[in-house]
C-alpha positions as CSV (number, residue, x, y, z in Angstrom):
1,X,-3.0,18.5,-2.2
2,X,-6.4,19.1,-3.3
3,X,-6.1,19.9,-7.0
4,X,-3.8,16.5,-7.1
5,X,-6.6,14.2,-5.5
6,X,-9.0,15.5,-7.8
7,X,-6.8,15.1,-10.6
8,X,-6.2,11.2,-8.9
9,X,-9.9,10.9,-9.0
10,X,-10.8,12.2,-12.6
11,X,-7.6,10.0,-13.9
12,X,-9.2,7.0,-12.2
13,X,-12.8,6.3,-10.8
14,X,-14.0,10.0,-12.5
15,X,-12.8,8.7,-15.6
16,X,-15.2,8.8,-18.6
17,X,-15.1,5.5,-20.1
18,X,-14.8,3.8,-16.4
19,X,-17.9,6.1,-15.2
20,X,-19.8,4.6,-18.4
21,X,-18.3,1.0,-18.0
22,X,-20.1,1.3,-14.2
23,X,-23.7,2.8,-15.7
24,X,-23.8,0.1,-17.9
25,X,-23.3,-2.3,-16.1
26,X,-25.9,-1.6,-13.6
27,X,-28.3,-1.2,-16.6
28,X,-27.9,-4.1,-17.5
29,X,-28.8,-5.9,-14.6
30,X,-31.8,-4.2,-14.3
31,X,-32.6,-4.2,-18.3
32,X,-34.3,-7.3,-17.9
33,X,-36.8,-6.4,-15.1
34,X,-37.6,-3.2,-16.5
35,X,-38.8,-4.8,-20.0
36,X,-41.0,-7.0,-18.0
37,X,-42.6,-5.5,-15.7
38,X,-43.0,-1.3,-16.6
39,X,-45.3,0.3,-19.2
40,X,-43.8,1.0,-22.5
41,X,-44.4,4.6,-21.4
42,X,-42.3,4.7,-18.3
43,X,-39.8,2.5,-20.1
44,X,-38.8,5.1,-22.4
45,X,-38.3,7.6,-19.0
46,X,-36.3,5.0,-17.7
47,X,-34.1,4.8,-21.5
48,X,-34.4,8.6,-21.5
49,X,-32.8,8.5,-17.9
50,X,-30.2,6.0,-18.7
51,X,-28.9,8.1,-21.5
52,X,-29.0,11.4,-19.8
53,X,-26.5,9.7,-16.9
54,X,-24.1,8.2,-20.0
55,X,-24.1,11.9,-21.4
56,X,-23.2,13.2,-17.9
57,X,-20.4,10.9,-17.6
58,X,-18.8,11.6,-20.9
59,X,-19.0,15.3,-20.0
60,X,-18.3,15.4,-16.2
61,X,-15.1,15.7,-16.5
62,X,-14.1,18.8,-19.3
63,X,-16.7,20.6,-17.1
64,X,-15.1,20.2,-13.6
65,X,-11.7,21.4,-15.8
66,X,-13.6,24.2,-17.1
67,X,-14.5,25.2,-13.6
68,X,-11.0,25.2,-12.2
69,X,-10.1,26.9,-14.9
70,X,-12.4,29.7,-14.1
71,X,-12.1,29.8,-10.1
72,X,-8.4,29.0,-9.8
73,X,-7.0,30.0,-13.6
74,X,-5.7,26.4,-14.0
75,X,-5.3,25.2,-17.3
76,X,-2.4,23.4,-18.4
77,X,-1.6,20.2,-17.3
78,X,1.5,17.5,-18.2
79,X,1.1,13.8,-18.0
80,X,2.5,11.9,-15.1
81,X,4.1,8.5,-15.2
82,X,4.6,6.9,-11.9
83,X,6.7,3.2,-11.6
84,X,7.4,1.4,-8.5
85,X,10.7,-1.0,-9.2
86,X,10.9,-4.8,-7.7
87,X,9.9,-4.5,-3.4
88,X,8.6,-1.1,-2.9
89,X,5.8,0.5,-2.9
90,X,5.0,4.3,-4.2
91,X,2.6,6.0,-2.3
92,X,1.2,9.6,-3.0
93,X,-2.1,11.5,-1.6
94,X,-4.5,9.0,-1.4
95,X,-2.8,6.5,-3.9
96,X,-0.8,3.3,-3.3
97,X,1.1,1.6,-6.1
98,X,2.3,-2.0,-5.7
99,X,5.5,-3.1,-6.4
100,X,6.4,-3.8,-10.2
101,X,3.3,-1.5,-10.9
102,X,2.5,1.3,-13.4
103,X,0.1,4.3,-13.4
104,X,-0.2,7.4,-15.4
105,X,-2.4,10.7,-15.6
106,X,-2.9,14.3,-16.4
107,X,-2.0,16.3,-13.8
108,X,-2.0,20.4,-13.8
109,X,1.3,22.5,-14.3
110,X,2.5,24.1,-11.0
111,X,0.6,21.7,-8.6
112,X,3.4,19.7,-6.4
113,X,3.1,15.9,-5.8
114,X,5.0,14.1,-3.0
115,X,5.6,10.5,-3.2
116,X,6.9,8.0,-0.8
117,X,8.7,5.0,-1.4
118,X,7.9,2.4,1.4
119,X,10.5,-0.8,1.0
120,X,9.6,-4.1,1.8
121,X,11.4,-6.1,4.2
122,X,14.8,-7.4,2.6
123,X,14.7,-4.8,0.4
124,X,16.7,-1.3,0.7
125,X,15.9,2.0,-1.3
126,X,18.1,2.9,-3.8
127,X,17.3,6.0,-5.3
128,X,14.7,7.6,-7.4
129,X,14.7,8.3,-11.3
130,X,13.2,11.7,-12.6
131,X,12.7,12.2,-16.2
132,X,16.0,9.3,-16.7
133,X,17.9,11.4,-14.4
134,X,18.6,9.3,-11.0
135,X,18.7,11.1,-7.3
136,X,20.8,9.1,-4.4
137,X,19.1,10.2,-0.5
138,X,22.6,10.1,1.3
139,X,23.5,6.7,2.2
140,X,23.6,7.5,6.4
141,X,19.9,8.3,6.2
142,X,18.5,5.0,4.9
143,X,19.5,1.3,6.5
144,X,16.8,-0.8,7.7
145,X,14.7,0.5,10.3
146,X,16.1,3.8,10.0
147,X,15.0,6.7,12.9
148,X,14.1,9.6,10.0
149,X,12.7,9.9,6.7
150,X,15.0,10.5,3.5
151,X,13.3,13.3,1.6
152,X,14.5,14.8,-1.6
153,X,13.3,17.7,-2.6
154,X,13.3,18.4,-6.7
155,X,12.7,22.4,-7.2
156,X,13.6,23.2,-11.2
157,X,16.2,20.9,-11.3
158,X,18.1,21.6,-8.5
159,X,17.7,18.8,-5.7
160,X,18.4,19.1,-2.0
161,X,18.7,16.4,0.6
162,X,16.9,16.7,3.7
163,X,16.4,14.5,7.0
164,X,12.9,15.0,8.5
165,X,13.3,12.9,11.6
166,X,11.7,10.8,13.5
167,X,8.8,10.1,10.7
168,X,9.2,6.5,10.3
169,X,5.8,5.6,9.7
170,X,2.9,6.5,7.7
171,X,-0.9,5.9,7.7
172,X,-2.8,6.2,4.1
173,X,-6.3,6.9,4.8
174,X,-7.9,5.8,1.3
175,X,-11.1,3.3,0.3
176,X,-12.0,0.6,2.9
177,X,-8.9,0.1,4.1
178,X,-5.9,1.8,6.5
179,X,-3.0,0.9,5.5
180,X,0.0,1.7,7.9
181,X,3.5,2.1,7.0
182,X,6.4,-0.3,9.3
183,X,9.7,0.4,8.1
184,X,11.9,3.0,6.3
185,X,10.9,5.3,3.8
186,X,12.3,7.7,1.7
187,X,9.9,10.6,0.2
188,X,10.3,12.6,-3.6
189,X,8.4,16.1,-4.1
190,X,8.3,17.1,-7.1
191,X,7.1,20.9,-8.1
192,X,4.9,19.8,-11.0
193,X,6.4,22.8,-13.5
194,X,6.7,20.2,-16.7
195,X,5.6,21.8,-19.6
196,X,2.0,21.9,-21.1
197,X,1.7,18.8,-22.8
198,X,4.6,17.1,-21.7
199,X,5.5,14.0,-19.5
200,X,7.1,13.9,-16.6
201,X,8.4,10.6,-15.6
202,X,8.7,8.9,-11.0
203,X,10.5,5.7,-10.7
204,X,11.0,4.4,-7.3
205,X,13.9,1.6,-7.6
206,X,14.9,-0.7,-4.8
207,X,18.0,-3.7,-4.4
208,X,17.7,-6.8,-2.6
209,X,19.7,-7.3,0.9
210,X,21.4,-10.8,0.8
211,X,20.5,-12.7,4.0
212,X,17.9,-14.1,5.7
213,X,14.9,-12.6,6.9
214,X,12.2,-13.6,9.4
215,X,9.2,-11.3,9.6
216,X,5.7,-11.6,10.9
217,X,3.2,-11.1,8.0
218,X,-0.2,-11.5,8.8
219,X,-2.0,-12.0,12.4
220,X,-5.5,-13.1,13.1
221,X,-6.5,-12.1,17.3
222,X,-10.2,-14.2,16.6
223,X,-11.1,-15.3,19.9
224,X,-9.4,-18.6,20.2
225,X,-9.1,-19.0,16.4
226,X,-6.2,-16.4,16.8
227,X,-3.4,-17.3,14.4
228,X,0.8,-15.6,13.6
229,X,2.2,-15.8,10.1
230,X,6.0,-15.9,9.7
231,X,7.7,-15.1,6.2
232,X,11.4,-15.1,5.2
233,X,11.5,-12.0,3.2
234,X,15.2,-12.6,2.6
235,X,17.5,-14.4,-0.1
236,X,18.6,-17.4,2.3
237,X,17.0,-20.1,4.6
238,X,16.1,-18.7,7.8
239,X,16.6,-21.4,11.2
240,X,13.1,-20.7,12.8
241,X,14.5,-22.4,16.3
242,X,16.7,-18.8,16.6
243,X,13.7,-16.7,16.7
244,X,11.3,-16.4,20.1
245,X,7.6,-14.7,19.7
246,X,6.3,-12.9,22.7
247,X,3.6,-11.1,23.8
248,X,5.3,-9.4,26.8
249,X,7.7,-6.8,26.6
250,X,9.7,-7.8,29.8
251,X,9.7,-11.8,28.7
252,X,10.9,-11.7,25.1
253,X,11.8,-15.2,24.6
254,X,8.4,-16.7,25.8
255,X,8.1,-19.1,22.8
256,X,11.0,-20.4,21.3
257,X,10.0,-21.4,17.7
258,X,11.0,-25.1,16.7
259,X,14.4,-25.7,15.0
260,X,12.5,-25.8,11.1
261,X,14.6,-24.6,8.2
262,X,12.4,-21.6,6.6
263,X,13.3,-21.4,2.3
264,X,13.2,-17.4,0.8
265,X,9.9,-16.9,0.1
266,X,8.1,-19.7,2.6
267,X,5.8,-19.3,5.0
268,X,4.5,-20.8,8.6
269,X,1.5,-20.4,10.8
270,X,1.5,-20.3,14.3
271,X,-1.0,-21.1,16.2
272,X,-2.5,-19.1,19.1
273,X,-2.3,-21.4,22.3
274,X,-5.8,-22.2,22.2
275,X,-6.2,-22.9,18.9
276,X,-5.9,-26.5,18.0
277,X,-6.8,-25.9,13.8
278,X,-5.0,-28.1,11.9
279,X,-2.2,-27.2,9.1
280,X,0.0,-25.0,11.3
281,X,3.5,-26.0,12.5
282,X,3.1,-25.6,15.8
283,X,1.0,-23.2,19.0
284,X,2.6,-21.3,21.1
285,X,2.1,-20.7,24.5
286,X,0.3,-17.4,24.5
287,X,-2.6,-16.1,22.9
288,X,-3.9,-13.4,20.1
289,X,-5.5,-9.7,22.1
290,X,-5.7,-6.4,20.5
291,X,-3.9,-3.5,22.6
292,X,-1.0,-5.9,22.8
293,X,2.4,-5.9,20.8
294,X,3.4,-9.3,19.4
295,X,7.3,-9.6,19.0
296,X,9.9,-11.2,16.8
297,X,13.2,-11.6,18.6
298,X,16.2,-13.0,17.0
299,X,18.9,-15.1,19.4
300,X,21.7,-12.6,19.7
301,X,25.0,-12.8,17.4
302,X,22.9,-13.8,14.6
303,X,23.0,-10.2,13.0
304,X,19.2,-10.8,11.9
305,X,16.8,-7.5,12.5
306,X,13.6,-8.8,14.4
307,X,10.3,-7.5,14.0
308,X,7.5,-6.4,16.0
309,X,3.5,-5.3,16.0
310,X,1.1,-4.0,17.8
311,X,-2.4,-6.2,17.3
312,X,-5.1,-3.8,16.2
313,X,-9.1,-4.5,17.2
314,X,-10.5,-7.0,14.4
315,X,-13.5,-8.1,13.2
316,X,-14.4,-11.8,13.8
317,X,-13.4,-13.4,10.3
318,X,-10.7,-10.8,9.7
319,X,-7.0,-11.2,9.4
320,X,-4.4,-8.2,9.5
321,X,-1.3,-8.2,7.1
322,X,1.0,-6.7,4.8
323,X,-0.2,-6.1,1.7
324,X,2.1,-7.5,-1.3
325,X,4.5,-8.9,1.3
326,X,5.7,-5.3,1.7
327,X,5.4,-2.8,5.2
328,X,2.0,-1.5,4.0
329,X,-0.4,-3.0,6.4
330,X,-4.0,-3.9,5.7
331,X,-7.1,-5.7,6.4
332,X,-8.3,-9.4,5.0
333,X,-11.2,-10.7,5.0
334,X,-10.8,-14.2,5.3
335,X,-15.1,-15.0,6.3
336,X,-15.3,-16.7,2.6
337,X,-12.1,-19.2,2.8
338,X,-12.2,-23.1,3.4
C-alpha cells in the first residue's frame, strides 16, 4: 500500500507542474510587498530562493523514483486509468473518485491496487471492466444492503470470486475529511503486472433500480438549529406520508411525515422540533443529538428499503451528508451560507 500512495501523491499534489502552479502562486502574492519594502540586495536572495524551490519542484519527483529504484529495485511502471460509471463511486488507498469521474497515473509494475466500488442509493453494481474485458461478482452476493462484500480478485488473468463477510462499511481516512461508507460494496484487486509502459484500464459500472427511493441525505444536530434532509434517490415519486423518522429504536413511527408527493431527484427539510427556520416542510417532534441513531421507516407492504444513521458530534455551523448523493459520508461547512 505504500508504494501506491506515494505513487497517488507524485501523480497528484507531488506533481511537477501543480507543485510549481502552488510556488507561484504564493510568489506572487507576496511579489508586490517584497519590491516595496526589502533592499535590492535581499531581493535578489529572496529571487535566488524562489527559483531554487521552482528547481526543486521540477526535480522532486525523478529523484524520489531514483531512490526507490535504488532501495527497493523498482523501476518500471504502467499507466493506470481509473473510471467510475453513472452512481458509484471508486475508492482506492487514500483516493475517492466521484461518479462519472476520470483519473489516471503512473503506477509501478508488480505493486497491487484494490479498489472499491461504493453504489449510491437506487443504484446496484454491475460489474467491473479490466482492460475492455468485464467481471460479474455473483449475483447472490450483491442486492441492496447486502451483509458481505463482493471481492474479485484479478491474478494474471485468471479471476476468482470471493465473499469477505460481514464488511459492509468502509471509513476512508484522507484530507480534512472522513468519509464513511453506508451501503453495499463490491471491491477489485488488481496485481499491477501490466507491462512497462503500458496501460491498464478500472471501470466501475453501475444500473439504476426502478422505484422509488426515500433516503436521509444530510443532517445538521446544531443546538436547536438541528435540521433532516430527505432525497428520493429513485426513478419514481415517493409518498412522504408512508415514511416515519424516529430517534428511538423501540418507537419507530414517532413522526409520521406529511402525505407530500416527493419527484426523483427532490428534496425536503425537516425541521428539528425546536427549530422554527423557515423554508422547511414541516418539524418533527423530536430533536437533533449526537450518539443517537436517526431512522427512516417505511409503512410495511410498500416493498421500499428504509434508511438509518447514527448522528456523529458536529461542529456549530456544520452539516453531515453524503457526498455526491452517493453512501460516501462527509462533512459541510455551511458557516458561510444565507
Amino acid at each position: 500500500m505504500f508504494f501506491t500512495i506515494l505513487c497517488d501523491l507524485m501523480n497528484t499534489s507531488f506533481e511537477p507542474s501543480h507543485l510549481e502552479a502552488l510556488i507561484r502562486e504564493d510568489y506572487g502574492l507576496l511579489e508586490d510587498e517584497i519590491r516595496a519594502f526589502f533592499t535590492e540586495d535581499y531581493r535578489a536572495q529572496i529571487e535566488e530562493s524562489y527559483e531554487g524551490a521552482l528547481a526543486m519542484a521540477a526535480s522532486r519527483g525523478a529523484a524520489v523514483r531514483d531512490d526507490l529504484e535504488t532501495w527497493f529495485g523498482l523501476s518500471d511502471m504502467y499507466r493506470l486509468e481509473i473510471a467510475a460509471g453513472e452512481g458509484v463511486h471508486v475508492a482506492w488507498d487514500r483516493r475517492v473518485l466521484s461518479p462519472e469521474g476520470t483519473y489516471e497515473g503512473t503506477y509501478y509494475t508488480g505493486i497491487p491496487v484494490t479498489f472499491t466500488a461504493v453504489v449510491a442509493p437506487g443504484w446496484r453494481f454491475d460489474h467491473w471492466e479490466v482492460d475492455g474485458e468485464v467481471y460479474i461478482p455473483e449475483e447472490e452476493t450483491y442486492a441492496g444492503d447486502i451483509d458481505g462484500a463482493a471481492t474479485l480478485t484479478i491474478d494474471g488473468g485468471a479471476d476468482t470470486l470471493d465473499v469477505d463477510g460481514g464488511d459492509d462499511s468502509l471509513a476512508i481516512d484522507g484530507g480534512d475529511d472522513l468519509l464513511d461508507v453506508d451501503g453495499g460494496i463490491a471491491t477489485l484487486a488488481i496485481d499491477g503486472e501490466t507491462a512497462a509502459g503500458g496501460t491498464c484500464t478500472v471501470r466501475a459500472v453501475a444500473v439504476r433500480e426502478e422505484g422509488g427511493c426515500l433516503i436521509i441525505s444530510e443532517v445538521s444536530a446544531d443546538g436547536d438549529d438541528d435540521w433532516i434532509t430527505l432525497c428520493n434517490a429513485g426513478t419514481t415519486d415517493v409518498d412522504l406520508g408512508q415514511y416515519c423518522l424516529s430517534d428511538d429504536s423501540e418507537n419507530p413511527q414517532k413522526f409520521r411525515l406529511p402525505a407530500v408527493s416527493l419527484a426523483p431527484g427532490e428534496t425536503c427539510r425537516i425541521n428539528g422540533k425546536k427549530n422554527d427556520s423557515a423554508g422547511a416542510l414541516c418539524a418533527c417532534t423530536f430533536s437533533l443529538s449526537d450518539g443517537e441513531t436517526l431512522t427512516l421507516t417505511p409503512d410495511e407492504g410498500i416493498g421500499a428499503p428504509g434508511d438509518s444513521l447514527r448522528i456523529p458530534r458536529m461542529a456549530a455551523g456544520c452539516s453531515y451528508g453524503r457526498r455526491d448523493k452517493g453512501n460516501l459520508w462527509c462533512w459541510f461547512d455551511r458557516r458561510q451560507e444565507p
